[in-house]
C-alpha positions as protocol buffer text, in pm:
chain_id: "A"
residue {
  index: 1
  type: UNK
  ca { x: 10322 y: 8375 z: 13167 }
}
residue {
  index: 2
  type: UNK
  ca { x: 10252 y: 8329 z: 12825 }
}
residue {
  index: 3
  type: UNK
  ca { x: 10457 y: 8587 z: 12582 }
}
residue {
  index: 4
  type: UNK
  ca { x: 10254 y: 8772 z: 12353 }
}
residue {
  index: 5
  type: UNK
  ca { x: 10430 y: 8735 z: 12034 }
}
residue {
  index: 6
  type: UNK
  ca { x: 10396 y: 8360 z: 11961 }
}
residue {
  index: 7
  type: UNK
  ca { x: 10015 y: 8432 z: 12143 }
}
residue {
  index: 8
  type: UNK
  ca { x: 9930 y: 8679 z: 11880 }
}
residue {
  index: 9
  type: UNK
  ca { x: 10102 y: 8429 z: 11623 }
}
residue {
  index: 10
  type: UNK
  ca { x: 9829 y: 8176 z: 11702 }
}
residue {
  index: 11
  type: UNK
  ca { x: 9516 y: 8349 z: 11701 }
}
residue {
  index: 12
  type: UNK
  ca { x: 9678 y: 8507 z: 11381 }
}
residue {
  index: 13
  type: UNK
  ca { x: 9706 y: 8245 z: 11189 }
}
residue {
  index: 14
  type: UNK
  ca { x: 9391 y: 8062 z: 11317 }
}
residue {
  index: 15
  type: UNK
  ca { x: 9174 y: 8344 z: 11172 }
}
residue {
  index: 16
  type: UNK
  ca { x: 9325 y: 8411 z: 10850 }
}
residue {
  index: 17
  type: UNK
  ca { x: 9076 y: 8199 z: 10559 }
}
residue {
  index: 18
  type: UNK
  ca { x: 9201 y: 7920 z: 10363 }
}
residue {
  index: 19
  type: UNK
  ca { x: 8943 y: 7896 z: 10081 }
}
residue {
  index: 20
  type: UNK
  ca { x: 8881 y: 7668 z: 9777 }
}
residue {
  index: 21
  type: UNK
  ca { x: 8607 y: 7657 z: 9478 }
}
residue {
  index: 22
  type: UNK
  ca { x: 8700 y: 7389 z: 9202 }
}
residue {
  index: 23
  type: UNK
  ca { x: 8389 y: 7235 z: 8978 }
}
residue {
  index: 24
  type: UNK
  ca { x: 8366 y: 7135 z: 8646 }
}
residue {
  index: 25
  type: UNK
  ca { x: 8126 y: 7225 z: 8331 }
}
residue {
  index: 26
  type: UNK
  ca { x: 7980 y: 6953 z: 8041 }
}
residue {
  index: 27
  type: UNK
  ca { x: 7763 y: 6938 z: 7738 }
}
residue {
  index: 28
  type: UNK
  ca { x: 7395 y: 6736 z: 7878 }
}
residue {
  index: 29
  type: UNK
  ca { x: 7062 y: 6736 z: 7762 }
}
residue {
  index: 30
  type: UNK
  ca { x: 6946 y: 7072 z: 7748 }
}
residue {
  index: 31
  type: UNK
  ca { x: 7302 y: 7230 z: 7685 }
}
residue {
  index: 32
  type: UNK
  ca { x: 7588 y: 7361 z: 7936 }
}
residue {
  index: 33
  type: UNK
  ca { x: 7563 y: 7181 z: 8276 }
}
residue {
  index: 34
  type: UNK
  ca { x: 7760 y: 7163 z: 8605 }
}
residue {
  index: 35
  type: UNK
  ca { x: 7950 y: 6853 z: 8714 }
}
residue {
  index: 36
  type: UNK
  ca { x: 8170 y: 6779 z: 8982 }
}
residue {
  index: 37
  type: UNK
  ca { x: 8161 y: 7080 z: 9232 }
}
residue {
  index: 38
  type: UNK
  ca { x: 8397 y: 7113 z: 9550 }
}
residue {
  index: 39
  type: UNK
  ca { x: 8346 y: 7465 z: 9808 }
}
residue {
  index: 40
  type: UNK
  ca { x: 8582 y: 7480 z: 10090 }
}
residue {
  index: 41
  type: UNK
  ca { x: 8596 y: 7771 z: 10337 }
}
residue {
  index: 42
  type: UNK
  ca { x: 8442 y: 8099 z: 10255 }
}
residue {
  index: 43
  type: UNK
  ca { x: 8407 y: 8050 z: 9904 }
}
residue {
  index: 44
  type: UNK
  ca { x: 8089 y: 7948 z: 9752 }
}
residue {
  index: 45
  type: UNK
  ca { x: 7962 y: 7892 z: 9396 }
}
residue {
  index: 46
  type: UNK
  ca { x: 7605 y: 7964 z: 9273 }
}
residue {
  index: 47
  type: UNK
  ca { x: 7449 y: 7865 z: 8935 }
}
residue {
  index: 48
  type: UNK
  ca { x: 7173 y: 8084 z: 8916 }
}
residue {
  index: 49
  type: UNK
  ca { x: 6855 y: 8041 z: 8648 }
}
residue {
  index: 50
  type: UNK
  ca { x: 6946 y: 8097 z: 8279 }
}
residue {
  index: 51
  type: UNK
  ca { x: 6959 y: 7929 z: 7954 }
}
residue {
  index: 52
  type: UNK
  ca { x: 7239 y: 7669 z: 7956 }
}
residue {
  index: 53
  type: UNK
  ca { x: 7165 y: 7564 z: 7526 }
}
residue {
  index: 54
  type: UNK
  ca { x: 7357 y: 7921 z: 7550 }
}
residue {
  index: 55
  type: UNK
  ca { x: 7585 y: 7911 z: 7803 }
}
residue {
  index: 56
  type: UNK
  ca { x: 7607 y: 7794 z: 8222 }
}
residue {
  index: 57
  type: UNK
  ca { x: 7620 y: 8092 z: 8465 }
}
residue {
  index: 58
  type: UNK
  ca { x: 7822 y: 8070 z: 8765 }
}
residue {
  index: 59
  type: UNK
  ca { x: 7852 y: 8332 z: 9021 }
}
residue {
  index: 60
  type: UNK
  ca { x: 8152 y: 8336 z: 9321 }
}
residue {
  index: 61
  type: UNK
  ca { x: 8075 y: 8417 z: 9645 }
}
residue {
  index: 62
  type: UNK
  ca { x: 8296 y: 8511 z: 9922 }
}
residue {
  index: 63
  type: UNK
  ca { x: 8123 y: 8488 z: 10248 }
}
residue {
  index: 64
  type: UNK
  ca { x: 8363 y: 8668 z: 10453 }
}
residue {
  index: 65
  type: UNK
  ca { x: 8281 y: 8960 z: 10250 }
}
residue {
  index: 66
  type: UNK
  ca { x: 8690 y: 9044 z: 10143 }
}
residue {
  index: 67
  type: UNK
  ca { x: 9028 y: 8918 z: 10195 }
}
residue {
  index: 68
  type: UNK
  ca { x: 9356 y: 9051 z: 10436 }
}
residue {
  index: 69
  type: UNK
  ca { x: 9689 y: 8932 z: 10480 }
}
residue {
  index: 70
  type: UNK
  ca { x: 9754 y: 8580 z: 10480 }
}
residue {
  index: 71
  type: UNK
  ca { x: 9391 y: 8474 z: 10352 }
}
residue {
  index: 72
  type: UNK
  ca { x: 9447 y: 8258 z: 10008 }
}
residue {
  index: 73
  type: UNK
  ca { x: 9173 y: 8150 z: 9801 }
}
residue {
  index: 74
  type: UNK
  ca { x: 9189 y: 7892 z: 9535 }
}
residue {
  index: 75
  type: UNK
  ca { x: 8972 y: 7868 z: 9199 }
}
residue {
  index: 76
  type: UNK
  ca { x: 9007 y: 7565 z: 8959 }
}
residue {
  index: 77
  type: UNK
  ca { x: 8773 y: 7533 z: 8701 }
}
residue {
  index: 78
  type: UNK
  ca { x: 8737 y: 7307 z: 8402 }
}
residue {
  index: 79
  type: UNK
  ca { x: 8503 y: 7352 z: 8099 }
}
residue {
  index: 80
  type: UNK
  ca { x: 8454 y: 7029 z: 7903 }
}
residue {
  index: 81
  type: UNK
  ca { x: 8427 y: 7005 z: 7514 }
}
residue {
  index: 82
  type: UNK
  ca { x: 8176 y: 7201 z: 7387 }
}
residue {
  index: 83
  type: UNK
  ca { x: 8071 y: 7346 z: 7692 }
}
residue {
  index: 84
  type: UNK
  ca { x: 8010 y: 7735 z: 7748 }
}
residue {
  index: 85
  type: UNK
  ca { x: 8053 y: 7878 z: 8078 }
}
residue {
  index: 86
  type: UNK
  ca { x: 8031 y: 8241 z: 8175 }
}
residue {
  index: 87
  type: UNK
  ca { x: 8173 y: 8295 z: 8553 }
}
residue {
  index: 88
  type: UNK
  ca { x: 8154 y: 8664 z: 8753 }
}
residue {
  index: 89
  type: UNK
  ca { x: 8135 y: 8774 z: 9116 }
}
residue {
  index: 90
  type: UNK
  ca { x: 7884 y: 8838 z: 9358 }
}
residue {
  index: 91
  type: UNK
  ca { x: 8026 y: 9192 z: 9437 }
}
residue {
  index: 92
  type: UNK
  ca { x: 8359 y: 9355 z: 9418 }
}
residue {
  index: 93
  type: UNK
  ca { x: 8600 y: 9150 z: 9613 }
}
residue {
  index: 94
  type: UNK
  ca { x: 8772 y: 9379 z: 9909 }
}
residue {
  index: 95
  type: UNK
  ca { x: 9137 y: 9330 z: 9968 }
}
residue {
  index: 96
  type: UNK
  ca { x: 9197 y: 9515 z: 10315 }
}
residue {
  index: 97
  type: UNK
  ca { x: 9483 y: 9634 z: 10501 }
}
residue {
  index: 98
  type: UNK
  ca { x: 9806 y: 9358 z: 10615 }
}
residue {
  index: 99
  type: UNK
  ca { x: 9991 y: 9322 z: 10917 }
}
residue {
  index: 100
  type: UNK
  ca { x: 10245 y: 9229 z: 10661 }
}
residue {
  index: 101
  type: UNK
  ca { x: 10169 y: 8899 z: 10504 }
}
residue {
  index: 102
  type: UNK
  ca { x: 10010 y: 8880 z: 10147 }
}
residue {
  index: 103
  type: UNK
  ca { x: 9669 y: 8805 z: 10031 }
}
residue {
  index: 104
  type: UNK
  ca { x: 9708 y: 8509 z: 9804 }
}
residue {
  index: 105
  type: UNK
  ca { x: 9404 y: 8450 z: 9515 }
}
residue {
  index: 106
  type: UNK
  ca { x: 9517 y: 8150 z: 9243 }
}
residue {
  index: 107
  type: UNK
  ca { x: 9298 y: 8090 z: 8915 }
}
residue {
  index: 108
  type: UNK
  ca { x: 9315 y: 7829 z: 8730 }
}
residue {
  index: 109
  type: UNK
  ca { x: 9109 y: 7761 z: 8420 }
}
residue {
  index: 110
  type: UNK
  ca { x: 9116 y: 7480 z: 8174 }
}
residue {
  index: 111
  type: UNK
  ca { x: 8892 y: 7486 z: 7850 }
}
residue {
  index: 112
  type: UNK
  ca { x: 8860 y: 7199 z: 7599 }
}
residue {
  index: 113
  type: UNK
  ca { x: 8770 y: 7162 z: 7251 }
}
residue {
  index: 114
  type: UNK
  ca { x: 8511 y: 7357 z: 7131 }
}
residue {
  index: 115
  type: UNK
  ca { x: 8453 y: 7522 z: 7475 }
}
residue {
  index: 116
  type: UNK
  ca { x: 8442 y: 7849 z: 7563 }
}
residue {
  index: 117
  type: UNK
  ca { x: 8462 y: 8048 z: 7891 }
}
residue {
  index: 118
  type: UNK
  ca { x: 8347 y: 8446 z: 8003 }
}
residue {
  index: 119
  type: UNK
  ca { x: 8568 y: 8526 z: 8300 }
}
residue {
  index: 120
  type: UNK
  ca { x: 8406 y: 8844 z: 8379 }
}
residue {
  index: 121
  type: UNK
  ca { x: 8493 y: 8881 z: 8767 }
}
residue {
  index: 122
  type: UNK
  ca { x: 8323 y: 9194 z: 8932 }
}
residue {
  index: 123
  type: UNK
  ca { x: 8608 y: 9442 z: 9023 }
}
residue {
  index: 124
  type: UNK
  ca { x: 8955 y: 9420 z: 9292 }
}
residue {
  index: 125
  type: UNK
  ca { x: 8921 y: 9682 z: 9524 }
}
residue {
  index: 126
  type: UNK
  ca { x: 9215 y: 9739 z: 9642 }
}
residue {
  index: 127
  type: UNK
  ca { x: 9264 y: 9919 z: 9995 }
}
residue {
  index: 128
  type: UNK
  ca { x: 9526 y: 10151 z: 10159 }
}
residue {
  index: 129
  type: UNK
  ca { x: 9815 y: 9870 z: 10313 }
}
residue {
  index: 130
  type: UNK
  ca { x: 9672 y: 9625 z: 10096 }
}
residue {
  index: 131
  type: UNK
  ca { x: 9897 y: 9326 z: 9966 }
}
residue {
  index: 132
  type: UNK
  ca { x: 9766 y: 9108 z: 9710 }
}
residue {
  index: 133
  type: UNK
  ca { x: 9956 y: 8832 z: 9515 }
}
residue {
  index: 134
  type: UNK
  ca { x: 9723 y: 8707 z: 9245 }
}
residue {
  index: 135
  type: UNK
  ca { x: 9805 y: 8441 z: 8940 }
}
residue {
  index: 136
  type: UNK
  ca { x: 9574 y: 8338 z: 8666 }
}
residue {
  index: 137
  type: UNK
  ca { x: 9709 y: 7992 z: 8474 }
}
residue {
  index: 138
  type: UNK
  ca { x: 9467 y: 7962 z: 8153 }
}
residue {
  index: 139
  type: UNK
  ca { x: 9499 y: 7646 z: 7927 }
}
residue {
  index: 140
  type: UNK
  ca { x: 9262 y: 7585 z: 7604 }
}
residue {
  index: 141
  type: UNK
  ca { x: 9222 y: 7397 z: 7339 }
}
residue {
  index: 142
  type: UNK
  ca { x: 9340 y: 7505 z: 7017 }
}
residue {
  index: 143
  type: UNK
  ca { x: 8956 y: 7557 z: 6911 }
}
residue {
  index: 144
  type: UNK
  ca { x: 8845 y: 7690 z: 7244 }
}
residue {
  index: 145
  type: UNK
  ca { x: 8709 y: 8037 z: 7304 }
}
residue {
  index: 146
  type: UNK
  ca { x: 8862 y: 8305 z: 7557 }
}
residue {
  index: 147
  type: UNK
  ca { x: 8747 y: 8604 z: 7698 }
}
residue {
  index: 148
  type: UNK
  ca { x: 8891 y: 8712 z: 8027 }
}
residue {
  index: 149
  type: UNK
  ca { x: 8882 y: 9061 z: 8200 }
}
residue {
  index: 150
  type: UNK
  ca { x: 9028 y: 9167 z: 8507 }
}
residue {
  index: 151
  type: UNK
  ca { x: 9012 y: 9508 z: 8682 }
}
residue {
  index: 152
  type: UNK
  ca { x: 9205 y: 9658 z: 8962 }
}
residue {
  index: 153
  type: UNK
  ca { x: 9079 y: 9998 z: 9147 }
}
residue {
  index: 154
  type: UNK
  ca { x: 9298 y: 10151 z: 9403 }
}
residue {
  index: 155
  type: UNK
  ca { x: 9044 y: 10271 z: 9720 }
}
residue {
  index: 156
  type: UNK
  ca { x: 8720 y: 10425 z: 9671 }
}
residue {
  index: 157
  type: UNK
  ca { x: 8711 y: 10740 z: 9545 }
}
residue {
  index: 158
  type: UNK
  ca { x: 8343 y: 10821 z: 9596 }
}
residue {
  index: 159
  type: UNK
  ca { x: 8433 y: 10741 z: 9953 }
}
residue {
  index: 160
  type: UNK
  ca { x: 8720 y: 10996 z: 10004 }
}
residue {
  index: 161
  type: UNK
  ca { x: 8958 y: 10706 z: 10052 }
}
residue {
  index: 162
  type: UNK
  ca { x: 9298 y: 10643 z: 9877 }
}
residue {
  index: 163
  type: UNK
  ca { x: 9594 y: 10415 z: 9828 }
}
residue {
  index: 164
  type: UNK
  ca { x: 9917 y: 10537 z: 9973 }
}
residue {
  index: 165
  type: UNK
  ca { x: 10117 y: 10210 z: 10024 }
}
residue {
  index: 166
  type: UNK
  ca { x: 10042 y: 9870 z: 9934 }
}
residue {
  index: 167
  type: UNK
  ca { x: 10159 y: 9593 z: 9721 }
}
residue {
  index: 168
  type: UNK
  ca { x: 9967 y: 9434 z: 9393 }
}
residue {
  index: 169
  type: UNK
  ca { x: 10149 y: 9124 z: 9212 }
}
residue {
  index: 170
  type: UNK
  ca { x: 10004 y: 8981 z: 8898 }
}
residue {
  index: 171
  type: UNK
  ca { x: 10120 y: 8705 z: 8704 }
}
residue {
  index: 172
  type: UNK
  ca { x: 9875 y: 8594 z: 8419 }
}
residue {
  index: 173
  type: UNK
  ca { x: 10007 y: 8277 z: 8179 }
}
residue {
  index: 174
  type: UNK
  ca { x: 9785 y: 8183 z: 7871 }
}
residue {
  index: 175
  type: UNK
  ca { x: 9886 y: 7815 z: 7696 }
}
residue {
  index: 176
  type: UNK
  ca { x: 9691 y: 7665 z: 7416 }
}
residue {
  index: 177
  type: UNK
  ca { x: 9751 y: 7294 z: 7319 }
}
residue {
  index: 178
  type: UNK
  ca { x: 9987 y: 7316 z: 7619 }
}
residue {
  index: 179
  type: UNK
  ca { x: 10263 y: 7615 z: 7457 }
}
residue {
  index: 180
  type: UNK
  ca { x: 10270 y: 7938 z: 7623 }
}
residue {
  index: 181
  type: UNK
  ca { x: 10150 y: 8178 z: 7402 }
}
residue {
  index: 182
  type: UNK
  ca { x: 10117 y: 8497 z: 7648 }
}
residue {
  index: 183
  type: UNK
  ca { x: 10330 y: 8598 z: 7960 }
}
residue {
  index: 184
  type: UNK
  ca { x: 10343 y: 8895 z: 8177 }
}
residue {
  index: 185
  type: UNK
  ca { x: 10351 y: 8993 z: 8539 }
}
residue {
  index: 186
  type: UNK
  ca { x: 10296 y: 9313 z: 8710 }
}
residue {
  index: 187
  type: UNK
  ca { x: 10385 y: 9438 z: 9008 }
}
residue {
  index: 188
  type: UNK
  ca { x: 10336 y: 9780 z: 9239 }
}
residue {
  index: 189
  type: UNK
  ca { x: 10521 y: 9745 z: 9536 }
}
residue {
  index: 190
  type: UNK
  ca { x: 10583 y: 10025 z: 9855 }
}
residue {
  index: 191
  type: UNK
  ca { x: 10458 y: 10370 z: 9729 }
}
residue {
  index: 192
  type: UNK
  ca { x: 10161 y: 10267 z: 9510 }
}
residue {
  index: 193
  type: UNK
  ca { x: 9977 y: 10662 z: 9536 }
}
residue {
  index: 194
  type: UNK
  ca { x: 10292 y: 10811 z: 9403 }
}
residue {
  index: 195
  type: UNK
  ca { x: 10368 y: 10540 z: 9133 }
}
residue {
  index: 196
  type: UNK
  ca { x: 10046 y: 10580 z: 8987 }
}
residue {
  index: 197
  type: UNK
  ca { x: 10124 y: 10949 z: 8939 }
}
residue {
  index: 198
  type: UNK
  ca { x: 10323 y: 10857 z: 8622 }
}
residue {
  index: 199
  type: UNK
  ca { x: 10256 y: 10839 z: 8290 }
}
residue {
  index: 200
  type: UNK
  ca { x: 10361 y: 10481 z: 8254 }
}
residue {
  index: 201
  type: UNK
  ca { x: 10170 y: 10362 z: 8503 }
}
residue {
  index: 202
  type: UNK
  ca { x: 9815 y: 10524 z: 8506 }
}
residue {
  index: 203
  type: UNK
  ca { x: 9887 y: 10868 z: 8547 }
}
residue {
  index: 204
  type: UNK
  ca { x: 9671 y: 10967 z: 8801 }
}
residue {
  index: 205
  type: UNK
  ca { x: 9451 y: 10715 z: 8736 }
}
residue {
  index: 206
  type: UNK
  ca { x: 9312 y: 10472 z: 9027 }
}
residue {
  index: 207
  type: UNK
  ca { x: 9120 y: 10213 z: 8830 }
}
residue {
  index: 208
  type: UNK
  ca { x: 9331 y: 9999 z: 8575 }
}
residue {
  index: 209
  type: UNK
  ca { x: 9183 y: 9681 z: 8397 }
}
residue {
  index: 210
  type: UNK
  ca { x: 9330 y: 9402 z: 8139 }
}
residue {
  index: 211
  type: UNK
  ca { x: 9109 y: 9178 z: 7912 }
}
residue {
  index: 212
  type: UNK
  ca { x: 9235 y: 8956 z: 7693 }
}
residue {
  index: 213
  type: UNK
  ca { x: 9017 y: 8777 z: 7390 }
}
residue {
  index: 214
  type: UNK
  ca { x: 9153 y: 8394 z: 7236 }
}
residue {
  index: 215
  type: UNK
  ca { x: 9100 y: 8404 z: 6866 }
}
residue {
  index: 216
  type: UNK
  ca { x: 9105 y: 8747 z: 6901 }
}
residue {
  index: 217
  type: UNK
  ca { x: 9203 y: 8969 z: 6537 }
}
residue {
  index: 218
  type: UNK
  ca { x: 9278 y: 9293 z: 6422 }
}
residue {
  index: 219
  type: UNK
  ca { x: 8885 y: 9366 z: 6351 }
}
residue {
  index: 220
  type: UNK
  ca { x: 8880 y: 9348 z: 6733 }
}
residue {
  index: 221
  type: UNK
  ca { x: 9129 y: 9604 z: 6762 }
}
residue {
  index: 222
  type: UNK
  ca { x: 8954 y: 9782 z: 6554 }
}
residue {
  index: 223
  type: UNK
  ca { x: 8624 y: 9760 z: 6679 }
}
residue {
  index: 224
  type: UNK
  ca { x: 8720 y: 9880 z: 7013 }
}
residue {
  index: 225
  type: UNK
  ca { x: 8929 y: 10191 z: 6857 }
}
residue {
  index: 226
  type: UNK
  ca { x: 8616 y: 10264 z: 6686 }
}
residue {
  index: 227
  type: UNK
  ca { x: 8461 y: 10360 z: 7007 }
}
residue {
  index: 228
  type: UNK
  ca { x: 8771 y: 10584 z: 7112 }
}
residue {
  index: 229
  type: UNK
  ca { x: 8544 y: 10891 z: 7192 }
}
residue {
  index: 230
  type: UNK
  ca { x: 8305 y: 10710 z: 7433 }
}
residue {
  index: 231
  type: UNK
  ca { x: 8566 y: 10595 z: 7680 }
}
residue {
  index: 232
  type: UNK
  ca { x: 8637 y: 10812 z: 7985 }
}
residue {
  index: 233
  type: UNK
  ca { x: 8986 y: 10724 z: 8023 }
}
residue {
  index: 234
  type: UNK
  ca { x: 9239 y: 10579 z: 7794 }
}
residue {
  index: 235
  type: UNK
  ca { x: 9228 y: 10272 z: 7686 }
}
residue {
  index: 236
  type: UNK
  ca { x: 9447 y: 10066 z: 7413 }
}
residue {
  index: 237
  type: UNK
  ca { x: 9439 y: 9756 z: 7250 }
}
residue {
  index: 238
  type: UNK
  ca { x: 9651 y: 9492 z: 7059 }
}
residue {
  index: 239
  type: UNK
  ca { x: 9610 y: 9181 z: 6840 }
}
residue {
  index: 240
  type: UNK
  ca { x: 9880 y: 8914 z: 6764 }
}
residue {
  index: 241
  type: UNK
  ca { x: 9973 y: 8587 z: 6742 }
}
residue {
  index: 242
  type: UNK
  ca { x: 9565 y: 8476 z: 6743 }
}
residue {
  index: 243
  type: UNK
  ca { x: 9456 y: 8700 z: 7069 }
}
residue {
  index: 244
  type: UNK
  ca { x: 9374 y: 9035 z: 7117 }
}
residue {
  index: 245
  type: UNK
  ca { x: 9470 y: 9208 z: 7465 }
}
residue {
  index: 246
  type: UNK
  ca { x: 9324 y: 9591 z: 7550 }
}
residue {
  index: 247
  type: UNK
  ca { x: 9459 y: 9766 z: 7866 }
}
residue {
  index: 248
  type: UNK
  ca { x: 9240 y: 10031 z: 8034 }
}
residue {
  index: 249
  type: UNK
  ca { x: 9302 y: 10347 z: 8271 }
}
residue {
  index: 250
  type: UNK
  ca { x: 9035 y: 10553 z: 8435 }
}
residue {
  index: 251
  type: UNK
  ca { x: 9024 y: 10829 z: 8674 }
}
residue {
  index: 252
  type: UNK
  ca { x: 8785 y: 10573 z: 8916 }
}
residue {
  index: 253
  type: UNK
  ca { x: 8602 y: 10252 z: 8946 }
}
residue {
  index: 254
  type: UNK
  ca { x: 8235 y: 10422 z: 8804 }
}
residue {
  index: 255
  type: UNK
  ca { x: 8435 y: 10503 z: 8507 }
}
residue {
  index: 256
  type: UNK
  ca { x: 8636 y: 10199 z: 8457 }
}
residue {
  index: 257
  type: UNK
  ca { x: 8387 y: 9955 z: 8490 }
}
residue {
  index: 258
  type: UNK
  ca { x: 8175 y: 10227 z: 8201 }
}
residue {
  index: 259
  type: UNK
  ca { x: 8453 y: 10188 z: 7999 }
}
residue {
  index: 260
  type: UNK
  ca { x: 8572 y: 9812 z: 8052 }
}
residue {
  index: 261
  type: UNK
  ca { x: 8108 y: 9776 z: 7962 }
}
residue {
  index: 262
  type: UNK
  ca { x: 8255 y: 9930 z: 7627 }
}
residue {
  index: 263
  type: UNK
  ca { x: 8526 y: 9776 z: 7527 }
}
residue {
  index: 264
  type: UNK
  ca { x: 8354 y: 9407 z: 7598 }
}
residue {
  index: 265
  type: UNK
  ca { x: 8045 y: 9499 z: 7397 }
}
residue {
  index: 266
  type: UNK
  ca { x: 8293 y: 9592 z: 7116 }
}
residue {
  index: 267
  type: UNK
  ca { x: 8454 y: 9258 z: 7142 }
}
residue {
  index: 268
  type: UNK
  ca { x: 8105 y: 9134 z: 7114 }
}
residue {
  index: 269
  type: UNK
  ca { x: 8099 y: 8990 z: 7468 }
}
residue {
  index: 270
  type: UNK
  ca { x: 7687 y: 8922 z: 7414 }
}
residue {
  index: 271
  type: UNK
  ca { x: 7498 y: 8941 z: 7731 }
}
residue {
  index: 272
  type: UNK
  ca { x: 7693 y: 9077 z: 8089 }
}
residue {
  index: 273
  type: UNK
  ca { x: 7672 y: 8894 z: 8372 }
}
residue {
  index: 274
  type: UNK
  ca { x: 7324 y: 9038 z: 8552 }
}
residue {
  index: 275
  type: UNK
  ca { x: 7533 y: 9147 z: 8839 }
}
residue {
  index: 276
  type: UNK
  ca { x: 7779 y: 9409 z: 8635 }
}
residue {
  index: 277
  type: UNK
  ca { x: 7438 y: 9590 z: 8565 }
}
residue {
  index: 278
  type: UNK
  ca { x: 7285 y: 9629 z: 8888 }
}
């Protein structure tokens, strides 16, 4: 008789998705096109109609409709000289409840001279049990163009559901010309529901979002203060050393993506991705 541990080990492992998108983005005639593209397990990549003489849009799909414990998805992206390449999500992206292992998601994204990349992913939605280890490795040119935005909610509030334990690890690493410029790593481990009772962390709050802006300046501070009394929650924001990095905090995922709208526009994003306005 076969014991069930090393049984349950198998079909374990042979269900958990391995994923992989990596493609590449160059100046053509006409403007901003795709080059090489790879798609490996569940994750897909669409280009859907727009005007590449202003920049490519790319859209990630993940067809198993959200991640679990042991899943680990790979993105690798490179935008050429010149090139201009704004990337987002075809929905939220679900991290459900573990066994135990971690959810894995790795970003990598490489921007040459005179490029300039949007990473505007749709929301992490982060469920009770969840445990998600995420790193984003970002390398540009001196002259390349940055702005990145990721948010975090913790269950869905409209649907009555919270986050009592879990696990969220986030490393994010900036270089330009190849130095490290911008470090930091976050981590809520065990209790998450009571840790984001304090004040350091979001007090209450279960949405939480980061966007950082490469040159980014004090006028973008400033701009985004400006609009202090149209955010919901609390956001705050910081320029040195050529970037600009704003933090935000909201009471739930309506208001943080309202108030993560806000703080882009401010930064003069230009046009969202379609999908953050549906």
């Amino acid at each position: 008789m076969v014991g069930s541990t090393p049984l349950q080990g198998d079909v374990f492992e042979g269900n958990r998705a391995v994923s992989r998108v990596a493609f590449s983005v160059a100046v053509g005639p006409g403007g901003s096109r795709r080059r090489r593209v790879h798609e490996a397990g569940a994750q897909r990549v669409r280009f859907p109609n727009g005007n590449p003489q202003v920049a490519l849009d790319a859209v990630l799909v993940n067809t198993a409709g959200g991640m679990t414990g042991g899943d680990r998805f790979d993105v690798d992206i490179d935008v050429g000289a010149a090139a201009h390449l704004t990337i987002t999500t075809a929905a939220a992206e679900k991290i459900y409840r573990s066994l135990g292992p971690d959810t894995e998601i790795a970003v990598r994204l490489d921007v040459g001279s005179g490029g300039a990349l949007k990473w505007l992913p749709q929301e992490t939605i982060l469920f009770d049990r969840g445990r998600l280890r995420r790193s984003v490795d970002i390398a540009l040119a001196r002259d390349a163009k940055l702005l990145l935005a990721e948010a975090t909610v913790f269950g869905r509030s409209a649907m009555g559901e919270t986050v009592g334990e879990g696990r969220l690890i986030d490393h994010r690493r900036l270089r330009v010309d190849g130095a490290l410029v911008f470090a930091e790593s976050n981590r809520l481990d065990g209790e998450i529901g009571q840790r984001l009772t304090r004040r350091a962390v979001t007090f209450g709050g279960v949405g939480a979002a980061s966007v950082i802006k490469w040159p980014g300046h004090e006028a973008d501070a400033e701009a985004v203060r400006a609009k202090q009394n149209d955010y919901t929650g609390e956001v705050g924001i910081s320029a040195w050393n050529g970037f600009a990095v704003a933090r935000l905090v909201a009471p739930d995922g309506a208001a943080l993506r309202r108030d993560l709208t806000t703080v882009l526009m401010a930064l003069d994003a230009g046009p969202l991705p379609r999908l953050w306005l549906n």
